[in-house]
mmCIF file of the C-alpha atoms, coordinates in Angstrom:
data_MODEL
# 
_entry.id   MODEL 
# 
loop_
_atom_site.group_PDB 
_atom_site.id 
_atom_site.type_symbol 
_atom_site.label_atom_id 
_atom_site.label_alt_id 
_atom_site.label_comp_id 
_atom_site.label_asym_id 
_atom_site.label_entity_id 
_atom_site.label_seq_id 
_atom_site.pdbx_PDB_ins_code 
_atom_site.Cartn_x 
_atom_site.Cartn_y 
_atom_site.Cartn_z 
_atom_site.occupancy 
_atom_site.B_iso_or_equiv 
_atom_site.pdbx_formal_charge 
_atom_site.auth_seq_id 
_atom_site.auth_comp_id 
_atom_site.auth_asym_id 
_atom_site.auth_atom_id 
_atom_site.pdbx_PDB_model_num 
ATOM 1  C CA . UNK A 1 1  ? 0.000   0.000  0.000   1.00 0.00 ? 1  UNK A CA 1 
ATOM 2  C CA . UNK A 1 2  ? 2.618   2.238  0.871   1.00 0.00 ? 2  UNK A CA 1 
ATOM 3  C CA . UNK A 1 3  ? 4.425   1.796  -2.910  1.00 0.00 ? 3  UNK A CA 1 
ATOM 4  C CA . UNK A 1 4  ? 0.813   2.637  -4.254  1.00 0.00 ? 4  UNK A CA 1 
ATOM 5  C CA . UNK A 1 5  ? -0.097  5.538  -2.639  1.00 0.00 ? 5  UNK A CA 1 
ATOM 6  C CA . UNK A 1 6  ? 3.123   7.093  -0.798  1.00 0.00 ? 6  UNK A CA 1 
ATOM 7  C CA . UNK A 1 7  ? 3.904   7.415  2.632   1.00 0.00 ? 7  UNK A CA 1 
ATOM 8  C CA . UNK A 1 8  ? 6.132   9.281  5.376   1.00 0.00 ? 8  UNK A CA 1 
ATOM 9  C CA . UNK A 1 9  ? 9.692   8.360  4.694   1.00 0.00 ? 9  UNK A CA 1 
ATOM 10 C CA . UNK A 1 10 ? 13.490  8.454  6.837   1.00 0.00 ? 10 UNK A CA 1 
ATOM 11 C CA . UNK A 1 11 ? 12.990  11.751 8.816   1.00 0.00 ? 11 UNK A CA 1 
ATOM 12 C CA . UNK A 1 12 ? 9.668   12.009 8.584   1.00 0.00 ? 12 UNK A CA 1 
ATOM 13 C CA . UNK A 1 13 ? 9.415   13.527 4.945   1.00 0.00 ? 13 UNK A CA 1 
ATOM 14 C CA . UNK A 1 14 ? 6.666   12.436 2.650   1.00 0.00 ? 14 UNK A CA 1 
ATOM 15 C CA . UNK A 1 15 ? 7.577   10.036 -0.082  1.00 0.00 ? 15 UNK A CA 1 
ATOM 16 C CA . UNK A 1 16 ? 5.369   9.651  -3.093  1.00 0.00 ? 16 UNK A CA 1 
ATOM 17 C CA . UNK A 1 17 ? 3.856   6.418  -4.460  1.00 0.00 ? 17 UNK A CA 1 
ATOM 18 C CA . UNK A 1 18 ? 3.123   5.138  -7.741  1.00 0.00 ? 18 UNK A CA 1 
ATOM 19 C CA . UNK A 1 19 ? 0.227   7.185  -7.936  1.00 0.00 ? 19 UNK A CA 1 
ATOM 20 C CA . UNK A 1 20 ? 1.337   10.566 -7.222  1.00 0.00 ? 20 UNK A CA 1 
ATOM 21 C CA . UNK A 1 21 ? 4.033   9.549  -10.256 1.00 0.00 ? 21 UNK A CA 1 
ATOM 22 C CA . UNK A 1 22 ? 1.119   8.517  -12.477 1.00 0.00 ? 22 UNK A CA 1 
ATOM 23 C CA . UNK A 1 23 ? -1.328  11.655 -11.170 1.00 0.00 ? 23 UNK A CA 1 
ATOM 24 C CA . UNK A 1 24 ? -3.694  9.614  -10.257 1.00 0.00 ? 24 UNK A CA 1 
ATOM 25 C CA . UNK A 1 25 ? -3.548  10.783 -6.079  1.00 0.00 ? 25 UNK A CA 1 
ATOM 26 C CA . UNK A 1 26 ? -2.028  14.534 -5.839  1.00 0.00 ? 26 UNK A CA 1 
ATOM 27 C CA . UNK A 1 27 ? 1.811   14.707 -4.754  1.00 0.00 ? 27 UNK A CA 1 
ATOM 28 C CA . UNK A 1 28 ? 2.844   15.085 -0.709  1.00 0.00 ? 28 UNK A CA 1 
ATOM 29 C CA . UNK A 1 29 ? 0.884   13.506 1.846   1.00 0.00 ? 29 UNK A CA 1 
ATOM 30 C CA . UNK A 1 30 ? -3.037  13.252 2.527   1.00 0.00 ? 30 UNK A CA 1 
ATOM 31 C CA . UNK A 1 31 ? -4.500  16.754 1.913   1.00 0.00 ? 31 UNK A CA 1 
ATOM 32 C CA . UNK A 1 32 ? -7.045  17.499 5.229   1.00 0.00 ? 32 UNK A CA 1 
ATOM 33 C CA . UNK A 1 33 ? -9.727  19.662 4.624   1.00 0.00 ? 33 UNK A CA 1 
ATOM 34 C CA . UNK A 1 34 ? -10.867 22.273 6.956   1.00 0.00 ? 34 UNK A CA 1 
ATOM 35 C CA . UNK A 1 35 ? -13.427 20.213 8.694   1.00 0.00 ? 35 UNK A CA 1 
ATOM 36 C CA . UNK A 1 36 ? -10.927 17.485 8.901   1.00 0.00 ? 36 UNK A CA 1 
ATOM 37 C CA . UNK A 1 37 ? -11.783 15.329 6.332   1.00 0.00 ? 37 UNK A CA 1 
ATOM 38 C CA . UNK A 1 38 ? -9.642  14.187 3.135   1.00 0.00 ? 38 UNK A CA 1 
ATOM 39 C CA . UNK A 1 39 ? -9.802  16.228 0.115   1.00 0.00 ? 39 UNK A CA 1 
ATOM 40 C CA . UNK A 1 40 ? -10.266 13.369 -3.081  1.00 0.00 ? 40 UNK A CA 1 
ATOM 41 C CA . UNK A 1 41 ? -10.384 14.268 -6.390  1.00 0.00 ? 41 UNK A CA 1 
ATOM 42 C CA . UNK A 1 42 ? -12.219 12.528 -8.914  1.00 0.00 ? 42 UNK A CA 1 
ATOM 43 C CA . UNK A 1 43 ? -10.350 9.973  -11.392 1.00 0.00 ? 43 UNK A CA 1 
ATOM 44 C CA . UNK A 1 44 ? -9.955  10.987 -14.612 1.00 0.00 ? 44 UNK A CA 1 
ATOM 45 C CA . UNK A 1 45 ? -8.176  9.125  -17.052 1.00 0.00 ? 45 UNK A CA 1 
ATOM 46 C CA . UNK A 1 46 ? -5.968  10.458 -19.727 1.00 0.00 ? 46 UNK A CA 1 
ATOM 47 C CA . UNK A 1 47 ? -5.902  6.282  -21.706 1.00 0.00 ? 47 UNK A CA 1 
ATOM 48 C CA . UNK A 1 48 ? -8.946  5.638  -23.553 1.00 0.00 ? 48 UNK A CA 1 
ATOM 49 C CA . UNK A 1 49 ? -8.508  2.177  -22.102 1.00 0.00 ? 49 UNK A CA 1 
ATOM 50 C CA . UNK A 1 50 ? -7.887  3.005  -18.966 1.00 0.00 ? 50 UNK A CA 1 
ATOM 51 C CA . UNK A 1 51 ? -11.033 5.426  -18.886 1.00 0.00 ? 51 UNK A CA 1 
ATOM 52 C CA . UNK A 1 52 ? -12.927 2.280  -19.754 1.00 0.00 ? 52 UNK A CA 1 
ATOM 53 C CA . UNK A 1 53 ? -11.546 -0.393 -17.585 1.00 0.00 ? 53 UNK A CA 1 
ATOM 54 C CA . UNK A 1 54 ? -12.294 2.180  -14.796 1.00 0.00 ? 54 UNK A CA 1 
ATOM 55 C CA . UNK A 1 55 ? -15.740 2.486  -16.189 1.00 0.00 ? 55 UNK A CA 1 
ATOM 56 C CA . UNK A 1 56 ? -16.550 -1.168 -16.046 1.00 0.00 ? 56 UNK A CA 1 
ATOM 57 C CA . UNK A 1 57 ? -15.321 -1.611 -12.429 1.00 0.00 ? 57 UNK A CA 1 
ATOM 58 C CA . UNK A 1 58 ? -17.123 0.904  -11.388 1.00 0.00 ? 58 UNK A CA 1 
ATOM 59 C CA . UNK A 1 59 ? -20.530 -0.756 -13.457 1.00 0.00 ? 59 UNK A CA 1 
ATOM 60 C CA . UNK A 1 60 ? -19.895 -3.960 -11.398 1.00 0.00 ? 60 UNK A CA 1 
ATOM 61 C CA . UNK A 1 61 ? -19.226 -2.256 -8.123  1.00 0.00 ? 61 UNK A CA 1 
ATOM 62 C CA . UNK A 1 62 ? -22.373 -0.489 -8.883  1.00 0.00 ? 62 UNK A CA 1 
ATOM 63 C CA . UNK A 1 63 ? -24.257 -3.997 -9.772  1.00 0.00 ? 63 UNK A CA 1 
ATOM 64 C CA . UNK A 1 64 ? -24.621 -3.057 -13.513 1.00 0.00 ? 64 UNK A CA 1 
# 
């Protein structure tokens, strides 16, 4: 998990993850909002077959 999506690193200092370098999660750490929540941004996906791969898991995970 921590390759995927980064994590704090020797000293403390935020390492990125493999999807900071593809843009999929925003680089440095988890982003709180002012009522203390994560800030998330919504995929988007420059591949055409990327775009629909993600579009048919989210279909199943829907149930459709």
């Amino acid at each position: 998990m921590r390759q995927l999506q980064g994590g704090p690193g020797p000293g403390g200092r935020w390492v990125d993850g493999v999807a900071q370098e593809l843009e999929l999660l925003p680089p440095d750490g988890p982003d709180p909002g002012a009522d203390g929540h994560l800030r998330m941004r919504p995929f988007t996906a420059v591949d055409p077959a990327v775009a629909r791969r993600a579009a048919q898991q989210a279909a199943r995970l829907r149930g459709g």
